[in-house]
C-alpha positions as CSV (number, residue, x, y, z in Angstrom):
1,X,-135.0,3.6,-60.0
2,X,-137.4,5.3,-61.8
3,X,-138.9,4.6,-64.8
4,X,-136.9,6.7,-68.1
5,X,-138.0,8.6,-70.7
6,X,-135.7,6.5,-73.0
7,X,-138.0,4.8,-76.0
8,X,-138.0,1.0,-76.9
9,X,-134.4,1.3,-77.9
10,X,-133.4,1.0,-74.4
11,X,-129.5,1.1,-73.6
12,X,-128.9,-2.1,-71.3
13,X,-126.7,-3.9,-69.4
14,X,-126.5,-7.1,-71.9
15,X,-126.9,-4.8,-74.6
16,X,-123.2,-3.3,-73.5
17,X,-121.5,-6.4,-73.3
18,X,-122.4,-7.6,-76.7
19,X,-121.3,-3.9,-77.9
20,X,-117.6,-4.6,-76.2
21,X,-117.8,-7.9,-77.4
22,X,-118.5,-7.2,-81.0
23,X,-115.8,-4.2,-80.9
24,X,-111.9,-4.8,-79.8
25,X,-110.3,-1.9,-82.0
26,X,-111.6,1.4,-83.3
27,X,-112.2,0.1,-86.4
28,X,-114.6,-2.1,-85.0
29,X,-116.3,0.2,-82.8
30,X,-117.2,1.9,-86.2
31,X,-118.1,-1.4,-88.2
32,X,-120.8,-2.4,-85.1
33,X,-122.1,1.4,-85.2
34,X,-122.2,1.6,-88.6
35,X,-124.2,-1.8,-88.6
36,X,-126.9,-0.7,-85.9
37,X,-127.3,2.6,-88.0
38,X,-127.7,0.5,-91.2
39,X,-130.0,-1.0,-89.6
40,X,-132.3,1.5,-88.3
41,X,-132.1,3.1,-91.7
42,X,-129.4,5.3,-92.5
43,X,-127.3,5.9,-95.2
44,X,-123.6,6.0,-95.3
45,X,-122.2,8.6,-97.3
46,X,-118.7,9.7,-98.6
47,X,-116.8,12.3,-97.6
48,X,-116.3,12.6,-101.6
49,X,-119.9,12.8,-102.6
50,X,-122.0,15.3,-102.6
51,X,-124.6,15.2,-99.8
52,X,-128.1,15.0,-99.8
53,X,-130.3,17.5,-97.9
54,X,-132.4,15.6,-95.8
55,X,-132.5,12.3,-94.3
56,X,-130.6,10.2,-91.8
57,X,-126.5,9.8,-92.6
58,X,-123.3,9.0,-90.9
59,X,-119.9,9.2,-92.0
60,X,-117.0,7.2,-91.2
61,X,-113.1,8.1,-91.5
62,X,-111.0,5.6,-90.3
63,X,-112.0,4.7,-86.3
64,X,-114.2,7.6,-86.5
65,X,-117.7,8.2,-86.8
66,X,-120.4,10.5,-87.3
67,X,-124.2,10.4,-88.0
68,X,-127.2,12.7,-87.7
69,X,-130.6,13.4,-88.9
70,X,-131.4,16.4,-90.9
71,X,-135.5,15.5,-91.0
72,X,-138.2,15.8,-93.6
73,X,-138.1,18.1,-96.2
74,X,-139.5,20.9,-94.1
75,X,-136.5,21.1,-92.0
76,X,-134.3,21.5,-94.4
77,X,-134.4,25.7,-94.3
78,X,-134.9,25.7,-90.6
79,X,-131.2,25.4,-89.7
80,X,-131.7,24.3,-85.9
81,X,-129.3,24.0,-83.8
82,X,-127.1,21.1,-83.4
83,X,-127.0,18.8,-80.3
84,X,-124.2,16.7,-80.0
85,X,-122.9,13.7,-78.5
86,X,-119.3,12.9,-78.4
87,X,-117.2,9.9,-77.4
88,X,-114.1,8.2,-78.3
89,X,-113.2,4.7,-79.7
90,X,-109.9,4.4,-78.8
91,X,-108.7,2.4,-75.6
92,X,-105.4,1.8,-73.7
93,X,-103.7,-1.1,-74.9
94,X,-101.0,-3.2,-76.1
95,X,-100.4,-2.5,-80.2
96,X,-97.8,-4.5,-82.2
97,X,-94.6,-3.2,-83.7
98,X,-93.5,-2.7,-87.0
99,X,-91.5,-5.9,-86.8
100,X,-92.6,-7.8,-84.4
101,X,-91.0,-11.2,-84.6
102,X,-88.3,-11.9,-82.0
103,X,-86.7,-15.0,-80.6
104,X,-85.6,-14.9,-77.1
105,X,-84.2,-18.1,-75.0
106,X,-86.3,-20.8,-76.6
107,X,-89.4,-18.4,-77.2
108,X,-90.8,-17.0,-79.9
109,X,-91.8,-13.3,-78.9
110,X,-94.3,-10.4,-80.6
111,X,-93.1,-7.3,-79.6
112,X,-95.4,-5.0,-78.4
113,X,-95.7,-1.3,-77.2
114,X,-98.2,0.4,-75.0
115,X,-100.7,2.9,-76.7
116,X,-102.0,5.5,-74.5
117,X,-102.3,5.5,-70.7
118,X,-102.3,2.2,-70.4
119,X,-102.3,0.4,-66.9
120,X,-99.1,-1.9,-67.6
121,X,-99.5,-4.7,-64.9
122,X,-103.2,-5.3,-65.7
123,X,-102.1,-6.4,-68.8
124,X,-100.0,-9.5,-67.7
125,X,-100.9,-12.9,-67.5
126,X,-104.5,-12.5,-69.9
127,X,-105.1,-14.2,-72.8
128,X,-104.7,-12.0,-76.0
129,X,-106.3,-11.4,-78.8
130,X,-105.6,-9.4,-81.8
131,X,-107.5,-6.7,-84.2
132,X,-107.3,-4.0,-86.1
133,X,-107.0,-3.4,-89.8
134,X,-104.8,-4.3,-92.4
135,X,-104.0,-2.7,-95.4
136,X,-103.9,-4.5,-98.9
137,X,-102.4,-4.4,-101.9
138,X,-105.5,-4.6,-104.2
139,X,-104.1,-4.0,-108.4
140,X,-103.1,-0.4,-108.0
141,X,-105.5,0.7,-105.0
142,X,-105.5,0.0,-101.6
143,X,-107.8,-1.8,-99.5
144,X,-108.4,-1.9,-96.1
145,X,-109.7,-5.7,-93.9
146,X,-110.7,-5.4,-90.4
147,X,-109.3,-8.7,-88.7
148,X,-110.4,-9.8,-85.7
149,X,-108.8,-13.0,-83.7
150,X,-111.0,-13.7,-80.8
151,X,-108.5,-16.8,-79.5
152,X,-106.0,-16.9,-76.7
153,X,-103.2,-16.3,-79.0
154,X,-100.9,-13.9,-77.3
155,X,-99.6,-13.8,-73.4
156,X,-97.7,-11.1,-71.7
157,X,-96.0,-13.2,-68.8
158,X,-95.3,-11.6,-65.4
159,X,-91.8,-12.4,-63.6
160,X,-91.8,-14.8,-61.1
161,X,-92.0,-13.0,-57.5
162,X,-88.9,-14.9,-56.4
163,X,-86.6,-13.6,-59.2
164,X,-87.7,-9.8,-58.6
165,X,-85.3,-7.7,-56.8
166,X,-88.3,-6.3,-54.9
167,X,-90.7,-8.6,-53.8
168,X,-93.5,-5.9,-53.4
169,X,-93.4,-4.6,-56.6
170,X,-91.9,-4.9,-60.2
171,X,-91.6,-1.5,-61.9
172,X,-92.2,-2.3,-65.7
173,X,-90.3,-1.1,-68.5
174,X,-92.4,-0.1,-71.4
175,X,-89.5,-1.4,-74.0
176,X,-88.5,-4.3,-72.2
177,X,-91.2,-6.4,-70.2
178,X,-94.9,-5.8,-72.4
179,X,-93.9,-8.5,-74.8
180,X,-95.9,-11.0,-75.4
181,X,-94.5,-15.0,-76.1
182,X,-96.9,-16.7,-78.6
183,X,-94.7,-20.0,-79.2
184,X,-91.8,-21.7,-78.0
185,X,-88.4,-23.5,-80.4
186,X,-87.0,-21.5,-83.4
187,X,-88.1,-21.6,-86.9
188,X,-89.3,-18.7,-89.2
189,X,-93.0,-18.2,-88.1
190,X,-93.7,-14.5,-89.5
191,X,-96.8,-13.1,-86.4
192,X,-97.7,-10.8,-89.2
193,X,-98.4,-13.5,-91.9
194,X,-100.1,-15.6,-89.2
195,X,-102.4,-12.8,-89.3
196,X,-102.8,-12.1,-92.6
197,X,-103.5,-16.0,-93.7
198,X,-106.2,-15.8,-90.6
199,X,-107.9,-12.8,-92.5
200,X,-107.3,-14.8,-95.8
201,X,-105.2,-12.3,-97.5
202,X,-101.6,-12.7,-98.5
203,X,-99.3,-11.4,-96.7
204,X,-96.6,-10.3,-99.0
205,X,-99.8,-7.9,-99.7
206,X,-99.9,-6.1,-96.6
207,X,-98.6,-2.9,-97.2
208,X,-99.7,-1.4,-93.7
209,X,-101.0,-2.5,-90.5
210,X,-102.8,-1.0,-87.3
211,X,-102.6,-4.3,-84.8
212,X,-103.7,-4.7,-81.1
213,X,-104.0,-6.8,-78.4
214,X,-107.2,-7.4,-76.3
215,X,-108.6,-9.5,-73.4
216,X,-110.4,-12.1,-75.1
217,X,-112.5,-13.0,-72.1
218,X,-116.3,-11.8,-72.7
219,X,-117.7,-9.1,-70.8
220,X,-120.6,-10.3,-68.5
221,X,-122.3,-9.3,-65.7
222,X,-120.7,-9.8,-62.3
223,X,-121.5,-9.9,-58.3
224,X,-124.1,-11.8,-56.1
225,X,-126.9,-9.8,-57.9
226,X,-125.6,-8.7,-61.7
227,X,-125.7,-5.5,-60.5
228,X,-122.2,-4.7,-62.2
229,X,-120.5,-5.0,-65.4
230,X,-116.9,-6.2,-66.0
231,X,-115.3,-5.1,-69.5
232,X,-112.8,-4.3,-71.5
233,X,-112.7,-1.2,-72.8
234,X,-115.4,0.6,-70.2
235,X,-113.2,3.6,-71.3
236,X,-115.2,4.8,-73.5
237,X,-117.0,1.9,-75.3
238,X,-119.7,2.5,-72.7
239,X,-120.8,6.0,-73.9
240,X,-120.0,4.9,-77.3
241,X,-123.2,2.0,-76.9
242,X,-125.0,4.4,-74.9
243,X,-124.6,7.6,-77.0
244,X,-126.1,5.6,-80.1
245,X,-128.4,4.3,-78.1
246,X,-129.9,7.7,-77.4
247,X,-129.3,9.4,-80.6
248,X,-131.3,6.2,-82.5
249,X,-133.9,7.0,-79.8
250,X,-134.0,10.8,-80.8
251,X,-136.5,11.9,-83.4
252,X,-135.6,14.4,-86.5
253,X,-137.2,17.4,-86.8
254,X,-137.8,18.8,-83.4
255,X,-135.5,22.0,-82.0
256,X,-132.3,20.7,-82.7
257,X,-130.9,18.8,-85.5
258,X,-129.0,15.5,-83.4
259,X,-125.8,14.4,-84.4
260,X,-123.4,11.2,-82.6
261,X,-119.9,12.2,-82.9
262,X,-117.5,8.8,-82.0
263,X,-114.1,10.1,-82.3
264,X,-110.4,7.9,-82.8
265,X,-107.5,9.1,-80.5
266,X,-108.6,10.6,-77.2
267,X,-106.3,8.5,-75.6
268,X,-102.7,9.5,-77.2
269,X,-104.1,13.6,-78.0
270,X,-106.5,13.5,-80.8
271,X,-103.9,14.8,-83.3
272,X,-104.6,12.9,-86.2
273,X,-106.6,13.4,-89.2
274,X,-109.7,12.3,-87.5
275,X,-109.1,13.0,-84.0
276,X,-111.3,15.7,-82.0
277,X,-108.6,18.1,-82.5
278,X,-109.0,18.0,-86.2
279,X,-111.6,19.9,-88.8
280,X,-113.9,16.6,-88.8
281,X,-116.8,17.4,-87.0
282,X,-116.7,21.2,-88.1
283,X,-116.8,20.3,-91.9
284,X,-119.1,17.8,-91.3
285,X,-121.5,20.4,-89.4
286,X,-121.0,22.8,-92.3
287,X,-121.7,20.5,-95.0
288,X,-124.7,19.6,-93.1
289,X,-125.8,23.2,-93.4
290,X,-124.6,23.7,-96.7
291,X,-126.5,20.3,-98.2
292,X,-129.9,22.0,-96.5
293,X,-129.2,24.9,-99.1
294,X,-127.6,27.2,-96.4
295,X,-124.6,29.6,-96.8
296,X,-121.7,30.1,-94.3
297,X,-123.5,32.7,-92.8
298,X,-126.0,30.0,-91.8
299,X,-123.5,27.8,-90.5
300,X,-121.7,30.0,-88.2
301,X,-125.3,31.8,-86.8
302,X,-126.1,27.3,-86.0
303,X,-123.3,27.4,-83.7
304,X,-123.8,30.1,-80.6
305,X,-127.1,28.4,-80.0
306,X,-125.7,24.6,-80.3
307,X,-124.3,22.4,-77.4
308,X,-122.0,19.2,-76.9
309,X,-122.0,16.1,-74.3
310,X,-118.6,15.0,-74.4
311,X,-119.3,11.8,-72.5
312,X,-116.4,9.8,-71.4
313,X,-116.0,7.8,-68.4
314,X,-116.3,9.1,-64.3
315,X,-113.9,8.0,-61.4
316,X,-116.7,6.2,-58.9
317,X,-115.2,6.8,-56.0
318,X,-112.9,3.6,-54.6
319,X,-113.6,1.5,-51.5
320,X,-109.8,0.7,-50.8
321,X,-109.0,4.9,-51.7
322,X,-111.2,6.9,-50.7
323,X,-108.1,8.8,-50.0
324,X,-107.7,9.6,-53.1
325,X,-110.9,11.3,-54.0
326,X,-112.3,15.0,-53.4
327,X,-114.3,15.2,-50.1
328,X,-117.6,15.8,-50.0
329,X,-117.9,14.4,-53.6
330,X,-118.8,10.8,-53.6
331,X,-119.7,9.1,-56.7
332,X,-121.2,5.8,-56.9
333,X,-122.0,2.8,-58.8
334,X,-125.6,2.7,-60.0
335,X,-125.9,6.5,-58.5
336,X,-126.7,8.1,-61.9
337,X,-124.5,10.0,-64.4
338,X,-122.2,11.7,-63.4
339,X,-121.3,15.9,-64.6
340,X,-117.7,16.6,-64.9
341,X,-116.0,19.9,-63.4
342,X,-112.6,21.0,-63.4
343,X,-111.6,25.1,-63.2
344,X,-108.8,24.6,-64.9
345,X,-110.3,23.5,-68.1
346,X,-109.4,19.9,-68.5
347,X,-113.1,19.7,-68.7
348,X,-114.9,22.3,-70.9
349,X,-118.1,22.4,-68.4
350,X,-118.8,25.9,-67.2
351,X,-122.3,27.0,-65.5
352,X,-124.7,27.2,-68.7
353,X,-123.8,23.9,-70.2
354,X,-123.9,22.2,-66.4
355,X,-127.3,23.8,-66.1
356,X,-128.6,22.0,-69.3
357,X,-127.4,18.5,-68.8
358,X,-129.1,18.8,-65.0
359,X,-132.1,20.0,-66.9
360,X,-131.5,16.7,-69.4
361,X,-130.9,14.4,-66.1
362,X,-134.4,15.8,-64.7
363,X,-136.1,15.1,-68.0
364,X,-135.2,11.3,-68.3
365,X,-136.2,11.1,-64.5
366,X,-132.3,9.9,-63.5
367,X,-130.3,10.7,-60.6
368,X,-127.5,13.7,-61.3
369,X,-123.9,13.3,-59.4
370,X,-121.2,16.2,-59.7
371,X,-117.8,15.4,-59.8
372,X,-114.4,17.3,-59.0
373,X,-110.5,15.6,-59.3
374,X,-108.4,16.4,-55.8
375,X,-106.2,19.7,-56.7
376,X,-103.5,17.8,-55.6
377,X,-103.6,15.1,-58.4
378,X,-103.5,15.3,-61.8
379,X,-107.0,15.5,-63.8
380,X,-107.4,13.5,-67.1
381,X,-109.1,15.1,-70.1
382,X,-111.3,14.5,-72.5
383,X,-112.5,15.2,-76.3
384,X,-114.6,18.2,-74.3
385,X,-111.8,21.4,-73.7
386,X,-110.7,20.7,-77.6
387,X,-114.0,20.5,-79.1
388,X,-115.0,23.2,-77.3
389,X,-111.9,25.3,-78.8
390,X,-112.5,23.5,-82.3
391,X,-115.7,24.2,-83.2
392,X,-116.9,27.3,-80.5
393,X,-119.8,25.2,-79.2
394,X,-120.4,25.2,-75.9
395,X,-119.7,22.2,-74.0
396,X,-120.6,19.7,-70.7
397,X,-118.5,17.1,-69.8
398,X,-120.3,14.2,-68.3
399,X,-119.6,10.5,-67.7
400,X,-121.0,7.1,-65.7
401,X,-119.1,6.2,-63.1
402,X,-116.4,2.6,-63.1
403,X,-113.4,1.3,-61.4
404,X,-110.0,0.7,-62.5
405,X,-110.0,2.8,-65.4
406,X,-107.1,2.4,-68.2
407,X,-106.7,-1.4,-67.1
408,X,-107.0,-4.2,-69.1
409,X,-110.6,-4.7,-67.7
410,X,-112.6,-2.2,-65.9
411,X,-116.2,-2.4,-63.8
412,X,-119.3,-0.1,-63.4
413,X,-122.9,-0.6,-62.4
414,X,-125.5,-2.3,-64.8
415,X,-128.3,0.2,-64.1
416,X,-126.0,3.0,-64.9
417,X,-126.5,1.8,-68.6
418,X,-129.6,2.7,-68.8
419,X,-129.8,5.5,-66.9
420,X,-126.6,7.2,-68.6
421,X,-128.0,6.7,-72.5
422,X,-131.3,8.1,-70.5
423,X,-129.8,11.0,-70.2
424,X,-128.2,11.7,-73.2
425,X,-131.6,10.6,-75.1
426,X,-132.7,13.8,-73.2
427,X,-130.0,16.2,-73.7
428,X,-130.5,15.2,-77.9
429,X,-134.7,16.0,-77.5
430,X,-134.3,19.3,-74.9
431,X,-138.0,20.8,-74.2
């Protein structure tokens, strides 16, 4: 493969795993982003301050994030356009209940429910852990602890084959057969103040949770040669590590003013406070605009001439299905990133934005693969068609291609680590 244009920050293989690694929830996915951009040198800033009008920033609301850098001083009246690079946090998985303690014939039980698409029977028989955020009764205020428990404490047990009723298949009930059992005899154990006393807080402080499970086995590098990566949380983690990759790599004050946009939600909709389908990103690009002494007018006249890669993850196509994907469109591991198209709008990719990312592709010196869904399945979406409607900016939808997407642990190729943030380093420095 050649050689890319990417600069010493180079997205890598390694550098993924210890990404997933360092980020099972949302929250954490912003905590490790926030850290790299700390960092390199930025500054986070609140929403509730006002905003300088140069520099290098990021923002973060909840499991959202977003950063960009305005440049020196003698960008500030130049009002460039903005060149985005979108992703989302979330993944499918296995979040705890409100009240999650059962006891069930001898076995004490945390009752879980699936969020998102999640691919039920990859999540059996794996050793659990659980993060997320807690919220905390602090005087009159409320604050918010990540917690993160990296040990085998929770296991979602599959049936034995000779009690099911089919032995070639068990069809899983979302309600009934995704609990997990964490301990056996009776007693009082409370799950939730097991997690609270393991983020030393008390629990009859917790006033709100957000708690999920995830494989606690590490990513790593897999087959005879390393030349793939198995993961949690592929979908999207990846573009998360490589889309900061490339925007630390791009440099302020050229034609466009970049910006990394890592959004909460995908998965269940985005409608949430901080979801793609919400006013983040547009305020944030306004008070961009408006902290560089601009008006409204400047802001909307930004737009027309700005772009966004929504990267999230391809469908490489499958050895045991190639049934199941569109002729004439193969998409492999290690094959390069891949461009997202569907007529119908579940992506937002129409000629002129397809044209640029090629053009970005050819700049980093990477391999380009184009991808259609069969017309006779249903296509997935993405943060791109809403975004697109949200903000008026034209939009590509582009990915790197894995297996077994929305299970509990998914594979794609090591090289197309690099190549992929490649390519996004690109479409943030166009010309």
């Amino acid at each position: 493969m050649a050689e890319s244009a990417l600069s010493p920050l180079t997205a890598t293989a390694d550098g993924l795993c210890d990404f997933v690694d360092a980020s099972p929830s949302p929250f954490h996915v912003c905590r490790t982003a926030a850290d790299r951009l700390l960092a390199a040198g930025f500054t986070e800033l609140s929403e509730s301050d006002p905003w300088p009008a140069v520099g290098d920033h990021f923002v973060v609301r909840a499991g959202s994030l977003i950063a960009w850098r305005s440049g020196g001083p003698a960008d500030a009246g130049a009002f460039r356009p903005f060149r985005i690079v979108g992703a989302h946090t979330d993944s499918p998985n296995l979040r705890v209940k409100q009240h999650p303690d059962r006891f069930v014939a001898g076995w004490q039980v945390v009752a879980l429910q699936p969020y998102g698409g999640a691919w039920l029977n990859s999540w059996l028989d794996r050793e659990l852990g659980v993060s997320g955020r807690l919220s905390v009764r602090a005087g009159n205020a409320v604050e918010h602890r990540l917690v993160r428990i990296d040990e085998p404490l929770l296991r979602v047990p599959q049936l034995a084959i000779h009690l099911a009723e089919d032995r070639k298949a068990v069809e899983l009930n979302p309600q009934r057969h995704v609990n997990a059992v964490w301990g056996v005899g009776g007693g009082t154990r409370s799950f939730l103040g097991h997690v609270a006393d393991r983020a030393g807080v008390d629990a009859a402080e917790v006033l709100g949770f957000d708690l999920m499970t995830h494989d606690v086995a590490p990513s790593r590098r897999v087959g005879a040669d390393g030349a793939l990566v198995s993961a949690p949380r592929l979908d999207n983690q990846a573009t998360c590590y490589a889309g900061l990759q490339a925007f630390l790599a791009a440099a302020a004050g050229g034609a466009v003013t970049p910006v990394l946009v890592l959004f909460d939600h995908e998965e269940v909709g985005s409608q949430s406070d901080h979801g793609a389908q919400s006013e983040l990103l547009l305020t944030v690009l306004e008070r961009i605009t408006l902290a560089a002494g601009g008006g409204r007018e400047d802001f909307l006249r930004r737009l027309p001439e700005s772009m966004v890669a929504s990267g999230d993850m391809a469908h490489a196509t499958h050895p045991n299905y190639p049934d199941r994907h569109e002729p004439g469109h193969l998409i492999e591991v290690n094959g390069g990133p891949v461009l997202k198209v569907q007529p119908n709008l579940r992506y937002a990719t129409d000629g002129r934005t397809a044209a640029a990312f090629a053009l970005a592709c050819a700049q980093a010196r990477v391999p380009l693969q184009r991808y259609e869904h069969r017309a006779d399945l249903p296509c997935g979406s993405t943060i791109g068609p809403m975004t697109a409607a949200r903000t008026g900016i034209p939009t590509v939808d582009v990915g790197a291609p894995q297996l077994a997407m929305h299970s509990a642990r998914e594979v794609m190729g090591a090289q197309d680590v690099a190549d992929y943030s490649a390519a996004l380093h690109a479409f943030l420095s166009p010309g």
